[in-house]
N, C-alpha and C positions, 0 to 999 in steps of 0.2 A: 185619418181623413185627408182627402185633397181633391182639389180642382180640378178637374180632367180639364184635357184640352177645351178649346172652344169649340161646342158644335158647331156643324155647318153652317146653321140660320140662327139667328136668333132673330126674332120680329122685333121691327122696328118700335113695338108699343113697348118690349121691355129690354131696348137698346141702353148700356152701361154709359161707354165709351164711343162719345162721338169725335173721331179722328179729323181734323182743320189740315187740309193739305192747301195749299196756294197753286193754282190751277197753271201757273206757267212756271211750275216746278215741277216738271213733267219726269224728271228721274228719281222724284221722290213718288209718284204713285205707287210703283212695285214695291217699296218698302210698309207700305199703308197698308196695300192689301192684304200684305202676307202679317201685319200687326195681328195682335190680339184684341183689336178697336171691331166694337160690334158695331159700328155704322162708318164707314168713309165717307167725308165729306168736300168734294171739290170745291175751292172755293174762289168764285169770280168777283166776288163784293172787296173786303176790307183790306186782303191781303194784299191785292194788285191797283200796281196805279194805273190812273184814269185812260194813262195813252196805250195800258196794255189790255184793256178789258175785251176787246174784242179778239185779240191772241189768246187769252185766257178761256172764251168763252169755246174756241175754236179744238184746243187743245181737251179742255172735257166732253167736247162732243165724240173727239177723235177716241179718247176711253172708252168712253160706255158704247160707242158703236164698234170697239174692236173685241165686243162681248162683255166687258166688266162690269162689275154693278156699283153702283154709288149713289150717293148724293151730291145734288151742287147746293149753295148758298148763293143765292143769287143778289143781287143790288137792288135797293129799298122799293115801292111803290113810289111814281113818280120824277124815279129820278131816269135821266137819259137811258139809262141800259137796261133801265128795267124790261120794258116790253121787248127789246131784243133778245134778253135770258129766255124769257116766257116763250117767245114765238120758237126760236131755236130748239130746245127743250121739247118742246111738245114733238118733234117729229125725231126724237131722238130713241133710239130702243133701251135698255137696260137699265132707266132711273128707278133708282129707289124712292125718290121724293126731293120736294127741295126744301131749304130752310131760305126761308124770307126774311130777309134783312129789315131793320127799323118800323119794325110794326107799331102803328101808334091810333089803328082804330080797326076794326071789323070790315068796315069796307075795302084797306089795305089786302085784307086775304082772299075776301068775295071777288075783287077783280081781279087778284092771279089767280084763282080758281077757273074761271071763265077763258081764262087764256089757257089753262093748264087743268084742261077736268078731267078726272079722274087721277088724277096727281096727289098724293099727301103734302101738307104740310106744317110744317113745322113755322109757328108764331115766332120769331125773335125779337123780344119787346127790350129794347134798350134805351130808353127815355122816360124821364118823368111822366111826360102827358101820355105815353104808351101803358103806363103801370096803372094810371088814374084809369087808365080804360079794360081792364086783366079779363075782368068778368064779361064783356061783350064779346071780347076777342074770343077767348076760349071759348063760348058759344056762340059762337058765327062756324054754321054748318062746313066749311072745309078747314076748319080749323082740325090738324091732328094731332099735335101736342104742342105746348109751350116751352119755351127756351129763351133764358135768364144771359140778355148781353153786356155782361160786366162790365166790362173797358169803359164802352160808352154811356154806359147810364152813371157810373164814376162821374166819369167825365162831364155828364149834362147836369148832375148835379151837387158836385163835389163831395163825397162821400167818400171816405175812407174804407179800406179794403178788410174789413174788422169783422169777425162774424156778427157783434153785437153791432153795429152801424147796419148792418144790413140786413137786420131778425127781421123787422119790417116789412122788406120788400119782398124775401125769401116767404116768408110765409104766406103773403099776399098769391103769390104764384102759386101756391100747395093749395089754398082754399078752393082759387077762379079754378083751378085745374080739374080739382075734386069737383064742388059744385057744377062743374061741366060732362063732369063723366068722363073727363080723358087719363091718359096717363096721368103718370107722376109728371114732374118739369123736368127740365132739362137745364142743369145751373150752367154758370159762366167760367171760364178755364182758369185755372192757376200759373199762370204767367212764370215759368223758370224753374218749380217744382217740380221735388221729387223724392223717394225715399217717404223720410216721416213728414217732411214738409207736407210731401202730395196724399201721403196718408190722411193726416191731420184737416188739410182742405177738404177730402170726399168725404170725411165722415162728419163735417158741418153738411155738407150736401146731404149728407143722411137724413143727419137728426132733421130737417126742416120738409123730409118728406119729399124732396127730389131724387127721382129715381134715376137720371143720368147726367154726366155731367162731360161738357168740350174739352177735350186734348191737342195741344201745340206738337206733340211728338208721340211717336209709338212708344218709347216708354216710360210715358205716361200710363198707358192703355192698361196695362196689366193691374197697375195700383188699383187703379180706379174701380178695374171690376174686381177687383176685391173685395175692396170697401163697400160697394155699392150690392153686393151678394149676401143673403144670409151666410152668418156664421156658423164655424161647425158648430157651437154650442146652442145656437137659434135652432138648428136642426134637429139635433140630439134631445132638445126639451122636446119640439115638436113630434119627432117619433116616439119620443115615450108616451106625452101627454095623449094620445092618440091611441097609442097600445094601450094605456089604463082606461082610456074611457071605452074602447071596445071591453076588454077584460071584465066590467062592470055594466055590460049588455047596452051602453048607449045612456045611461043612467046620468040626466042632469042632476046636480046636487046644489045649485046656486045659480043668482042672474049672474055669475063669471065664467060660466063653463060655455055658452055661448062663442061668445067673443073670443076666449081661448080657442075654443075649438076652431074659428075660423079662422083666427091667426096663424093656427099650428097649419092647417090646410094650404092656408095662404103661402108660407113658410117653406114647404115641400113641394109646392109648385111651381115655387123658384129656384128652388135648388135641383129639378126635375130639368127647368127652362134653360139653365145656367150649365147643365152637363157633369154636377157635383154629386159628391156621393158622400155618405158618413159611414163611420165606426159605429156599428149600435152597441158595443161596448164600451162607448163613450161614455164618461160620467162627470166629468167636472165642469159641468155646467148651474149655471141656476134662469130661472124664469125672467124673460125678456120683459124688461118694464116699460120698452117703446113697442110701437106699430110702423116704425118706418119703413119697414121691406116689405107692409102689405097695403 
């Protein structure tokens, strides 16, 4: 088995790898694009200071209107640049979406919406009082997935970088998400990782049922969508479990074959989405005791 290239698209609803470029690092976009990062994201908020936002802002127009497609992260609701990302944006061709910085109520998204409709976007709730609010966010109609701002929800509320310090909020994100009917979440980036380190990081992102997670560098990217991909083994149960149950005319035999069965669906449809293929003389697998990749 292996991972075929990246296909061309992968939709944003089952985007890995969302790539943090700094908008007036403009000789780093060509390396972005040509990453293995299923979303690029320009970015005018956190990375750039205050006296550069408007070169920042300028510079990702100049991108996506020299044909390329991306997304920006634009600065918070309310604060000074905000409505200038917005207005700018909107008359810009080639956006993918934006991610909205410091989400901390449902109304934060309904008025970039208004400014930006027919725009996706992406929640990025990095605050206590933004987390206390998950479940309105994610169901406030232009909301189109959520995204876990680590740094600063750290930062707002001192919390250690621990998977178990932060079972809590991780989850919280996986429920408002589900309960919403959107994606999976979108976690927070691993700061300097790489290797088993960044292994180790995306596959906490797994287990808690976030289906993508933010990269500092391209490679990152590859890990991530690793991690973040059924396994060959998740596939190889799924193609047999699937073959025995045709084999046996569709024949439930318990309330487990349900659930299996939709897992195993679920299962090949990512690995269909992702551009991967298996050995079906694969065998050294055994039965996946989580649901995190569906």
């Amino acid at each position: 088995m292996h991972q075929a290239a990246k296909p061309a698209s992968i939709g944003p609803d089952h985007a890995r790898s969302w790539l943090l470029v700094g908008a007036t690092q403009t000789t780093r976009f060509e390396a972005a694009a040509r990453s293995a990062a299923d979303a690029v994201v320009l970015d005018v908020e956190d990375s750039v200071a205050p006296t550069r936002k408007d070169e920042a802002r300028a510079a990702a127009e100049q991108w996506l209107r020299a044909g390329n497609h991306a997304w920006v992260r634009i600065n918070g609701f309310g604060t000074e640049h905000w409505e200038r990302d917005c207005r700018a944006l909107a008359a810009t061709p080639n956006l993918s979406g934006v991610i909205l910085a410091m989400v901390e109520s449902p109304e934060h998204v309904i008025r970039t919406a208004e400014l930006l409709p027919g725009v996706r976007i992406v929640a990025l709730v990095e605050t206590a009082r933004g987390v206390q609010s998950l479940q309105q966010i994610a169901e406030a109609r232009p909301t189109f997935r959520l995204g876990f701002g680590l740094g600063d929800y750290r930062r707002d509320t001192g919390f250690a970088d621990d998977p178990m310090t932060l079972a809590y909020t991780r989850s919280q994100f996986t429920i408002a998400a589900r309960g919403a009917g959107l994606p999976g979440p979108i976690d927070g980036p691993s700061v300097g990782a790489l290797g088993v380190a960044l292994a180790d990081a995306a596959g906490v992102t797994a287990q808690f049922g976030m289906t993508g997670k933010i990269c500092l560098s391209p490679e990152q990217t590859s890990i991530v969508n690793e991690i973040l991909s059924p396994s060959v083994a998740d596939i190889s149960w799924a193609v047999q479990f699937l073959r025995q149950l045709d084999e046996r005319g569709g024949e439930i035999r318990d309330g487990s074959d349900l659930p299996r069965m939709a897992r195993a669906r679920r299962i090949l449809h990512l690995a269909e989405t992702f551009g991967m293929e298996t050995d079906e003389d694969y065998s050294d697998w055994t039965e996946p005791t989580d649901v995190h990749h569906c």
